[in-house]
C-alpha beads as a LAMMPS data file, in Angstrom:
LAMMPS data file: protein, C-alpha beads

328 atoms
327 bonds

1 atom types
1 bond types

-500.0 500.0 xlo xhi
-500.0 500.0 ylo yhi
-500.0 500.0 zlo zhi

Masses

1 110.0

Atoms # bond

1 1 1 -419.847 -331.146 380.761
2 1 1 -418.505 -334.538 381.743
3 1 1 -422.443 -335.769 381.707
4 1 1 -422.911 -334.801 377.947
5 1 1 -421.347 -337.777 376.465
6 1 1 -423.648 -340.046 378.550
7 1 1 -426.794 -337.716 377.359
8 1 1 -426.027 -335.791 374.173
9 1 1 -429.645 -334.778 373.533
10 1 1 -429.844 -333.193 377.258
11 1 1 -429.017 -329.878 376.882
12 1 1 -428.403 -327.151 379.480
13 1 1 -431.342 -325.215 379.200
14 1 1 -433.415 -328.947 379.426
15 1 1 -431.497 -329.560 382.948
16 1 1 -432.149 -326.663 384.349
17 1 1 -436.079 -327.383 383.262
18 1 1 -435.882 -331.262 384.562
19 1 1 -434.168 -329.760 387.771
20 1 1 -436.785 -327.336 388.219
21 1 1 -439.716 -329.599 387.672
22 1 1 -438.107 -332.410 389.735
23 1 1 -437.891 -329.915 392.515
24 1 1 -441.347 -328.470 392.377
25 1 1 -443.067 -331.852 391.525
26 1 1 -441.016 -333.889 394.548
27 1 1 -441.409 -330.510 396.968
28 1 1 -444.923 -331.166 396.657
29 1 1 -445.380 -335.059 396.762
30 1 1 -442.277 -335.919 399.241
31 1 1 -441.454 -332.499 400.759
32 1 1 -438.016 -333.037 399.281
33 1 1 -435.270 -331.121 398.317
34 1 1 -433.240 -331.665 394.891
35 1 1 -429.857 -330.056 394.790
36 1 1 -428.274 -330.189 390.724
37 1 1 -425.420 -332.241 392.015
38 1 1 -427.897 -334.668 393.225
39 1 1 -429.670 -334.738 390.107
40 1 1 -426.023 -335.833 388.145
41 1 1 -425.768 -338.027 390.692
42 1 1 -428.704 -339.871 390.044
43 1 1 -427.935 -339.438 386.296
44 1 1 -424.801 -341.429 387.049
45 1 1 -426.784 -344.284 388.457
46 1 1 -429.036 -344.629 385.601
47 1 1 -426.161 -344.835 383.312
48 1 1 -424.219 -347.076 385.881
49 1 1 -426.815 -349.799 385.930
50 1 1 -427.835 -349.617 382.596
51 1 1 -424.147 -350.302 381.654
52 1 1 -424.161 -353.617 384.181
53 1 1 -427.682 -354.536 382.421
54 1 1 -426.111 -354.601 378.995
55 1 1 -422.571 -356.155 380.103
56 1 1 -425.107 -359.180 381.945
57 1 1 -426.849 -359.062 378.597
58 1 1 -424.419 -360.336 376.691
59 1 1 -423.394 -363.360 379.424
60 1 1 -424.715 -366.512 378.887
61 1 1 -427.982 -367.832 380.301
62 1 1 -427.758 -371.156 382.664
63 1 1 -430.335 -370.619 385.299
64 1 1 -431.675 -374.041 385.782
65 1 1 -435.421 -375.104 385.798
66 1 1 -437.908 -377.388 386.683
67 1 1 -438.326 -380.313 384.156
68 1 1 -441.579 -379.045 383.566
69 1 1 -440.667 -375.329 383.120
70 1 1 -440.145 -373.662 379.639
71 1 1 -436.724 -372.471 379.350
72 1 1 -438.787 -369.285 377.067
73 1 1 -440.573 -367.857 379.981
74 1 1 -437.280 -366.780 381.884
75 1 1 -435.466 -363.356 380.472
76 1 1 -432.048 -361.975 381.391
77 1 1 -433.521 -358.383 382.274
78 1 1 -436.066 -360.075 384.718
79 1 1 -433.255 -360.966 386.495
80 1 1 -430.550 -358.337 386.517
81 1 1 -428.427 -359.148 389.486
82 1 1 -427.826 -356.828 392.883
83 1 1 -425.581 -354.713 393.476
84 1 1 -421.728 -356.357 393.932
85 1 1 -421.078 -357.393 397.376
86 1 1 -417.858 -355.803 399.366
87 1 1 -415.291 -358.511 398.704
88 1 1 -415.739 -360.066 402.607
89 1 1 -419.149 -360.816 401.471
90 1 1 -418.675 -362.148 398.199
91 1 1 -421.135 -365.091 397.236
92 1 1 -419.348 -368.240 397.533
93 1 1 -420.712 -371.586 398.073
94 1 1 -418.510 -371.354 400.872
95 1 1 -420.625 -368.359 401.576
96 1 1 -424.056 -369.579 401.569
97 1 1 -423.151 -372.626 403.810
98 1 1 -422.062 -370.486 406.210
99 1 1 -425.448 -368.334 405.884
100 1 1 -427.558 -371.676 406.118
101 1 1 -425.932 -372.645 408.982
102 1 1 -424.855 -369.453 411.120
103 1 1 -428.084 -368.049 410.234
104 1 1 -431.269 -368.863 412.291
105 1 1 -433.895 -370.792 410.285
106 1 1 -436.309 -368.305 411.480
107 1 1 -434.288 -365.836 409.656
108 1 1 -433.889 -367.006 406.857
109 1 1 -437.753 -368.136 406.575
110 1 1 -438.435 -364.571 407.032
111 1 1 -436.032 -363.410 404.221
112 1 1 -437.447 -365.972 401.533
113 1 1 -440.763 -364.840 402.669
114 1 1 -439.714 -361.136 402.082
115 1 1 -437.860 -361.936 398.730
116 1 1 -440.891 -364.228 397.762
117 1 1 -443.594 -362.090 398.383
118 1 1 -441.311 -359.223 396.225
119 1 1 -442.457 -361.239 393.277
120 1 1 -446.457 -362.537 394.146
121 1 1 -447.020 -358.666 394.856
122 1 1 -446.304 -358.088 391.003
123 1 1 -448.482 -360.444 389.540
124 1 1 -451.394 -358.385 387.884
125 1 1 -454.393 -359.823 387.106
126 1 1 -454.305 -359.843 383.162
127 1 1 -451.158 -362.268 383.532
128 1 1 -453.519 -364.778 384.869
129 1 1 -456.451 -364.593 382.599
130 1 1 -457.000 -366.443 378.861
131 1 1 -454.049 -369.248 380.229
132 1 1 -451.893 -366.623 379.369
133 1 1 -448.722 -368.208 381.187
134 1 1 -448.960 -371.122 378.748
135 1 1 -449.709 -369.414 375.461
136 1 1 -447.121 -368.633 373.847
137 1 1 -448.996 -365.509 372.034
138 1 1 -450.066 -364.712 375.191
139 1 1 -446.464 -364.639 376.560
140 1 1 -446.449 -360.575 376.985
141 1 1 -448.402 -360.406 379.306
142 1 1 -447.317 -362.509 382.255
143 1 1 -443.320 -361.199 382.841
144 1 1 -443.862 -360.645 386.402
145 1 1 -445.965 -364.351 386.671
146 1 1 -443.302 -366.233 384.832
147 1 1 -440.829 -364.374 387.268
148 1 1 -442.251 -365.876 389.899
149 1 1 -442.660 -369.427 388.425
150 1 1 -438.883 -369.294 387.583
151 1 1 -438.082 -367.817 391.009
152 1 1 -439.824 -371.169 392.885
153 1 1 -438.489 -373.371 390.596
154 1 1 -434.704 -371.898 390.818
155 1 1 -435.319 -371.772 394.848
156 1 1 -436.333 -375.861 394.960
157 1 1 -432.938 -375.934 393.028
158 1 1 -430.953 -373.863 395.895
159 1 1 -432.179 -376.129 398.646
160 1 1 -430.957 -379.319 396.878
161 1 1 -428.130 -377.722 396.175
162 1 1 -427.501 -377.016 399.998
163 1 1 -427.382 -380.708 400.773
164 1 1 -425.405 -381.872 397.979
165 1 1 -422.850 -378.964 398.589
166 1 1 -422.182 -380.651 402.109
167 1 1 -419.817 -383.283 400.035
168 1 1 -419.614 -386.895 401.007
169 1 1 -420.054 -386.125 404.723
170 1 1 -423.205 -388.110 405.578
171 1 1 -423.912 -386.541 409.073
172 1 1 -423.433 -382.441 407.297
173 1 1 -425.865 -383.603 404.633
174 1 1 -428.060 -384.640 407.441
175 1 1 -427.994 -381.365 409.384
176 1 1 -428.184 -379.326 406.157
177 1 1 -431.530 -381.656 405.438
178 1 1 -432.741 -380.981 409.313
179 1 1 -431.673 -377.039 408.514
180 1 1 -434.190 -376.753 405.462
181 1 1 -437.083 -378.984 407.041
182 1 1 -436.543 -376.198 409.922
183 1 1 -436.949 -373.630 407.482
184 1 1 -439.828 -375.086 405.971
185 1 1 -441.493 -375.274 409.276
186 1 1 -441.056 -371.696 409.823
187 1 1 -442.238 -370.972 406.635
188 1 1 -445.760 -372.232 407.300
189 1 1 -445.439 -370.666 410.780
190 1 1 -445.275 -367.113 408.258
191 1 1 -447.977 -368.873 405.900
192 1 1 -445.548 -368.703 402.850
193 1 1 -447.229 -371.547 401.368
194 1 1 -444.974 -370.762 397.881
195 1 1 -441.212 -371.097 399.391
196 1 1 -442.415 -373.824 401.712
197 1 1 -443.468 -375.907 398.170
198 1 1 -440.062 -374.884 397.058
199 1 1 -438.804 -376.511 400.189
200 1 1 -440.912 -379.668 399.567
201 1 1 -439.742 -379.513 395.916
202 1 1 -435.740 -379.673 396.383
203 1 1 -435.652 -382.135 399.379
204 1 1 -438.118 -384.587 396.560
205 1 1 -435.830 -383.920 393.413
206 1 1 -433.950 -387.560 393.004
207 1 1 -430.851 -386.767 393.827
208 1 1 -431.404 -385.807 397.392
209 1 1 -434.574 -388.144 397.576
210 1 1 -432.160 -391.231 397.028
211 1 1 -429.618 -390.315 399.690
212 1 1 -430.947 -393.290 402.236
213 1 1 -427.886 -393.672 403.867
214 1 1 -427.937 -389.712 404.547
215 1 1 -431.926 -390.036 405.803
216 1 1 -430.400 -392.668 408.767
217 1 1 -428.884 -389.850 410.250
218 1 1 -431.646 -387.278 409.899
219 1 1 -433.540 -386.958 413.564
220 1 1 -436.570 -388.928 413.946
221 1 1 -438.079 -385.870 414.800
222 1 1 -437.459 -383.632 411.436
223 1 1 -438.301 -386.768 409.769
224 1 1 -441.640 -386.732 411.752
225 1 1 -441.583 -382.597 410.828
226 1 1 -441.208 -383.129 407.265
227 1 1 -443.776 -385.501 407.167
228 1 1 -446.321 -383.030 408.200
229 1 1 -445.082 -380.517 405.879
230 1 1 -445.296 -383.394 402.933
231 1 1 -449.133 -383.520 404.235
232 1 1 -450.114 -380.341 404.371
233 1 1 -449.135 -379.650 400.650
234 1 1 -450.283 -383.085 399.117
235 1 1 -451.543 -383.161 395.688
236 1 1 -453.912 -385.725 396.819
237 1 1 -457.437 -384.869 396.069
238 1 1 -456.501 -381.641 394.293
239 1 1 -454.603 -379.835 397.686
240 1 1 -457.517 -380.627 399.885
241 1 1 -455.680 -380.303 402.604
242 1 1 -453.647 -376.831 401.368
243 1 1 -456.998 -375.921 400.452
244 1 1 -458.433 -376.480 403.657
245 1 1 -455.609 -374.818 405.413
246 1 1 -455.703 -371.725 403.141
247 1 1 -459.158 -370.896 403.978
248 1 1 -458.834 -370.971 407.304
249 1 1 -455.802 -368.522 406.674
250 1 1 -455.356 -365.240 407.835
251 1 1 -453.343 -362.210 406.075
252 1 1 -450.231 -361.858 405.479
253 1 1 -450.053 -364.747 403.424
254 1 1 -448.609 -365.944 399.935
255 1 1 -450.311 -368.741 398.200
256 1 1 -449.008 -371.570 395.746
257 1 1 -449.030 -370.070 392.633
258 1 1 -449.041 -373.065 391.419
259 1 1 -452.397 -374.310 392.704
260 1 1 -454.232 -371.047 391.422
261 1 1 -452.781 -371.661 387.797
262 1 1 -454.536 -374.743 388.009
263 1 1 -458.220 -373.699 389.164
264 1 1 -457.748 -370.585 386.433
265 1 1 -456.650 -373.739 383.561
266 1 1 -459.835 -375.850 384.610
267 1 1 -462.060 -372.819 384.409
268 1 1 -461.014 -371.755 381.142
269 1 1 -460.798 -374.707 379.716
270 1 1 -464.322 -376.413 381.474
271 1 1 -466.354 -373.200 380.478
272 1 1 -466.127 -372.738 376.681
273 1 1 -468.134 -370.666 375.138
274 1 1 -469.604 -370.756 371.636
275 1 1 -468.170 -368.833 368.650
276 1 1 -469.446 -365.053 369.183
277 1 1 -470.953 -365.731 372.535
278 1 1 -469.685 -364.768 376.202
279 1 1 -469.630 -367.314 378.736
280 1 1 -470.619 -365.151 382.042
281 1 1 -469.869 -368.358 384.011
282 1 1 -466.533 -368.407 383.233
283 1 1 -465.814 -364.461 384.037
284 1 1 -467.553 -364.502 387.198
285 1 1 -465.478 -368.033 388.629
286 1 1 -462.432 -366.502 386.849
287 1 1 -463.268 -362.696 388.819
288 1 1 -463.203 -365.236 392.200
289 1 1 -460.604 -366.647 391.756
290 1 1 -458.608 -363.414 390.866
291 1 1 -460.018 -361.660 393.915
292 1 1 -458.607 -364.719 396.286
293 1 1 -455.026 -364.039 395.131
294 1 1 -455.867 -360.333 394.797
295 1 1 -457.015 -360.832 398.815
296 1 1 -453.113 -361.805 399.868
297 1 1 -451.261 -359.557 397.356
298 1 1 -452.802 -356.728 399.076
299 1 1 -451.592 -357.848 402.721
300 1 1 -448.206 -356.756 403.783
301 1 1 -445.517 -358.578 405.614
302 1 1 -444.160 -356.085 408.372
303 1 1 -440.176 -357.584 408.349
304 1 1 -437.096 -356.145 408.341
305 1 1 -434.203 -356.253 405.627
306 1 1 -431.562 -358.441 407.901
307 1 1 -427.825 -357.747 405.825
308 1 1 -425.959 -360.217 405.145
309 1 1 -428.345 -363.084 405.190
310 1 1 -430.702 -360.916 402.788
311 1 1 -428.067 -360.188 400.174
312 1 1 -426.967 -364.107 399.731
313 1 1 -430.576 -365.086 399.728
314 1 1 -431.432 -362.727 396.747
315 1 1 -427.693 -363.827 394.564
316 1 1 -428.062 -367.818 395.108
317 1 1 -426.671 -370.317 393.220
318 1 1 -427.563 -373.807 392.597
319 1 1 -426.904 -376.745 390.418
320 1 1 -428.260 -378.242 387.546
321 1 1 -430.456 -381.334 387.677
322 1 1 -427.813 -383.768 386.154
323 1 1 -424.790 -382.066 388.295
324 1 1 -426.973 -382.832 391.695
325 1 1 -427.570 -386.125 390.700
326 1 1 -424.027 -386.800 389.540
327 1 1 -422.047 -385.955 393.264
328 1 1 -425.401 -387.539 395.218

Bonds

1 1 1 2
2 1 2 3
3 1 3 4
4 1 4 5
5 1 5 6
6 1 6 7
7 1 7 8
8 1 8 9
9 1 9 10
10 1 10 11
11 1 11 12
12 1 12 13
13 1 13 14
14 1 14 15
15 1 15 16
16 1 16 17
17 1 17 18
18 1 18 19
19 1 19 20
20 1 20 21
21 1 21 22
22 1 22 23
23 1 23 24
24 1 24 25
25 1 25 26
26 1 26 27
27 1 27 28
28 1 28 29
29 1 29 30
30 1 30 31
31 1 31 32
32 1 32 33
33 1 33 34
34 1 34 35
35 1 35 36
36 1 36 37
37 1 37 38
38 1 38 39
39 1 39 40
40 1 40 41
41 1 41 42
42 1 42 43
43 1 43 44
44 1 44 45
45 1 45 46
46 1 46 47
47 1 47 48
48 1 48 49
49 1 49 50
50 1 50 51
51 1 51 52
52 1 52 53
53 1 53 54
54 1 54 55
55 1 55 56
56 1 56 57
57 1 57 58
58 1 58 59
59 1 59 60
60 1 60 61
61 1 61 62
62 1 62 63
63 1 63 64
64 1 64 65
65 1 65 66
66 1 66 67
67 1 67 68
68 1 68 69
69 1 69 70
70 1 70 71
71 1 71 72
72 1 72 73
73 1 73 74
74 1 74 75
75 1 75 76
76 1 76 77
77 1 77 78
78 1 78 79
79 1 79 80
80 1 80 81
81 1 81 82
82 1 82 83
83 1 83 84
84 1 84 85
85 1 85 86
86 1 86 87
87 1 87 88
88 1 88 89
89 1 89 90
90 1 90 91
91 1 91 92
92 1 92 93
93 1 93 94
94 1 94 95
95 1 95 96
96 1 96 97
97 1 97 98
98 1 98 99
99 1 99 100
100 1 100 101
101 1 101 102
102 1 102 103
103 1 103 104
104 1 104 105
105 1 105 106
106 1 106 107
107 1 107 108
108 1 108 109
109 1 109 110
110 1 110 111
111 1 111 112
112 1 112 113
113 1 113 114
114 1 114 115
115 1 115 116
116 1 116 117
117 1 117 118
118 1 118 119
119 1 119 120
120 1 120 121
121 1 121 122
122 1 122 123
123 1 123 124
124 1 124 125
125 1 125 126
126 1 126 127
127 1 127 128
128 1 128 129
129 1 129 130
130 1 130 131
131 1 131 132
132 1 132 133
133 1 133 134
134 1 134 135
135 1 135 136
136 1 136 137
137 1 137 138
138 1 138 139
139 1 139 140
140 1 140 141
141 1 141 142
142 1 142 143
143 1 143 144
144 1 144 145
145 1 145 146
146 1 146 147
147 1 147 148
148 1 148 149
149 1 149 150
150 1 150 151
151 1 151 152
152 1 152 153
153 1 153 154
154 1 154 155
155 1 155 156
156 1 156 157
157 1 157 158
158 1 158 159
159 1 159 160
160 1 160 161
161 1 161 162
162 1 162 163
163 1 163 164
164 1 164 165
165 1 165 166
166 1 166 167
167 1 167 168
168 1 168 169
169 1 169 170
170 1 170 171
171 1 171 172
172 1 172 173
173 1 173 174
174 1 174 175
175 1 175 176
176 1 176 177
177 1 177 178
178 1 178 179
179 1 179 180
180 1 180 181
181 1 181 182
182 1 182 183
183 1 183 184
184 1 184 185
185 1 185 186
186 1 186 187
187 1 187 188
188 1 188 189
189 1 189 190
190 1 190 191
191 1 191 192
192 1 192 193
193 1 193 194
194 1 194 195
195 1 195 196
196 1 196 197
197 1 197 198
198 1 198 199
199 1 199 200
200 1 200 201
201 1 201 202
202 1 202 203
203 1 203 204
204 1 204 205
205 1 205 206
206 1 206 207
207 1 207 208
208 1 208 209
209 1 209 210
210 1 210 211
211 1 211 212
212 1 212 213
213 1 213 214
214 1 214 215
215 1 215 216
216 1 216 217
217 1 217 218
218 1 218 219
219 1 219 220
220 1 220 221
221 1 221 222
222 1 222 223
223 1 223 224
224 1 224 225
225 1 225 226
226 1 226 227
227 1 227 228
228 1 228 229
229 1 229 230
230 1 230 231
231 1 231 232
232 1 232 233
233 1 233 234
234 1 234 235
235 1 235 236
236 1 236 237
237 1 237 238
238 1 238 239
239 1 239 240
240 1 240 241
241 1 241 242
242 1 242 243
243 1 243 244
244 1 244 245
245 1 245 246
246 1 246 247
247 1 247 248
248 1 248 249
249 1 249 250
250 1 250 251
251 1 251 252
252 1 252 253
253 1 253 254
254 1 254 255
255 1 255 256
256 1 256 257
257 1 257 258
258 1 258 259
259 1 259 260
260 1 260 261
261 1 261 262
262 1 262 263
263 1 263 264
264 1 264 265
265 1 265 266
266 1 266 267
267 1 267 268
268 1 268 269
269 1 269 270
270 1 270 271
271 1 271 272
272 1 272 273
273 1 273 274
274 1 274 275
275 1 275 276
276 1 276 277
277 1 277 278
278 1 278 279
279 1 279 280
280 1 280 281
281 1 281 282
282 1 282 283
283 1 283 284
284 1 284 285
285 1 285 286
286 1 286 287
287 1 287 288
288 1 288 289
289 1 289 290
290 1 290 291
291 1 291 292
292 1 292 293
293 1 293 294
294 1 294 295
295 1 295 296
296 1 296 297
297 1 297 298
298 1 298 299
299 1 299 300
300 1 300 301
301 1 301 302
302 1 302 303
303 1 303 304
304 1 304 305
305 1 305 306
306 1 306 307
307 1 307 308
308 1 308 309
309 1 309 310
310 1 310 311
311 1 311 312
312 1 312 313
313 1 313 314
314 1 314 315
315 1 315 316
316 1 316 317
317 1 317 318
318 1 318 319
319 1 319 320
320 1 320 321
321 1 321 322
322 1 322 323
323 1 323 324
324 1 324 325
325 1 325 326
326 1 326 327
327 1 327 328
């Protein structure tokens, strides 16, 4: 009785149907077992998160972004936070300084490459045809690609953020620098070419690329490190060297998005057809270029949920462009 306020158009007789199908149909997929409680239970949930979804709704929207990113292609569902943390593990900046540096950079390269590859996996193939990320008609059809975009772009954020969060202490900034170039390395070691551009991405952003007198007390060798990183994902001759790399690259692996968006802009854009007419040309470099990302989304990394560096890596925070810029 206490459930029919939640669902007045589920009736008793209707339960006992759902119950009855949900046991047959998961007996027969799963091997499972549905008791009635469990169903409520689950009923509960629904009604639990969908209550969280519309209280987050109506919160307002800061997320920041790239200077290049539309502020149109991010929604509040696509982002629905976790779960709350117990109150010992509450997010605090406080928090994810302590995860950065109590937690192995290994670690944490293989939770961003868990949490990262979440997102690629959901990219579907119509979200990359027709330019779609960039048309606004278009915009539909790409909510898990502009997920993705957003999710980079936020990341790039978090690692500046790291530094700057170290305060005025020149020789923390320095070892919170080292810390992310170590993560970056170990990112490539895991061929997470995406987070490690993110990487590459916050440690450029002005306000930590200005901090010279911070970069004197950065090892010689991370400097050397980050240097190789820088190389490997140049924009020089159109990511030859990514490219090159990428080829030669075995699955698991997650490409730059960002790199793929570009090859898909040049094709569309290079191969016009005429009014009426079908450019095959265009379909068949488009259909390669699909079946390249297609080729990593269908690898899996085999790692392991590791609580509670996980958790803080999934609920980041990170400052805005001007607020980074302002305490650097």
């Amino acid at each position: 009785a206490s459930h029919a306020c939640y669902f007045p158009k589920i009736e008793k007789k209707f339960l006992g149907q759902f119950h009855a199908f949900l046991q047959q149909t998961m007996s027969s997929i799963f091997h499972l077992s549905l008791e009635h409680d469990e169903i409520l239970k689950y009923l509960d949930q629904l009604k639990e998160r969908e209550e969280r979804k519309t209280q987050w709704l109506n919160t307002p929207f800061s997320f920041p972004l790239l200077p290049h990113s539309d502020p149109s292609l991010g929604t509040r569902e696509q982002f629905l936070p976790p779960l709350p943390l117990p109150s010992s593990l509450s997010p605090t900046a406080d928090g994810f300084l302590r995860v950065l540096f109590f937690s192995s950079a290994e670690e944490i390269a293989r939770q961003l490459t868990l949490i990262e590859y979440g997102y690629f996996k959901n990219i579907k193939p119509v979200e990359l045809l027709d330019c779609a990320w960039s048309a606004k008609k278009l915009y539909y059809r790409g909510a898990a690609l502009r997920q993705n975009i957003l999710y980079i772009n936020r990341r790039g954020y978090w690692f500046a953020s790291l530094v700057m969060l170290q305060g005025e202490d020149l020789s923390l900034r320095a070892k919170a620098i080292e810390k992310i170039i170590d993560i970056g390395y170990h990112l490539l070691k895991l061929q997470n070419f995406a987070t490690l551009m993110a990487v590459l991405a916050g440690l450029s952003l002005t306000a930590v690329h200005r901090l010279k007198k911070t970069f004197e007390y950065v090892s010689p060798a991370a400097k050397q490190r980050l240097a190789a990183l820088q190389d490997i994902m140049s924009p020089e001759k159109s990511y030859k060297n990514y490219r090159k790399r990428l080829r030669a690259t075995r699955t698991p692996a997650i490409p730059y998005i960002g790199v793929s968006l570009t090859d898909l802009t040049f094709i569309a854009q290079g191969n016009q057809a005429e009014t009426g007419q079908i450019n095959l040309t265009t379909h068949l470099l488009s259909f390669k270029a699909l079946q390249k990302i297609h080729h990593f989304q269908k690898s899996v990394y085999h790692i392991d949920i590791s609580e509670p560096t996980h958790t803080f890596l999934l609920s980041f925070p990170s400052l805005s462009e001007e607020d980074l810029y302002a305490i650097s």
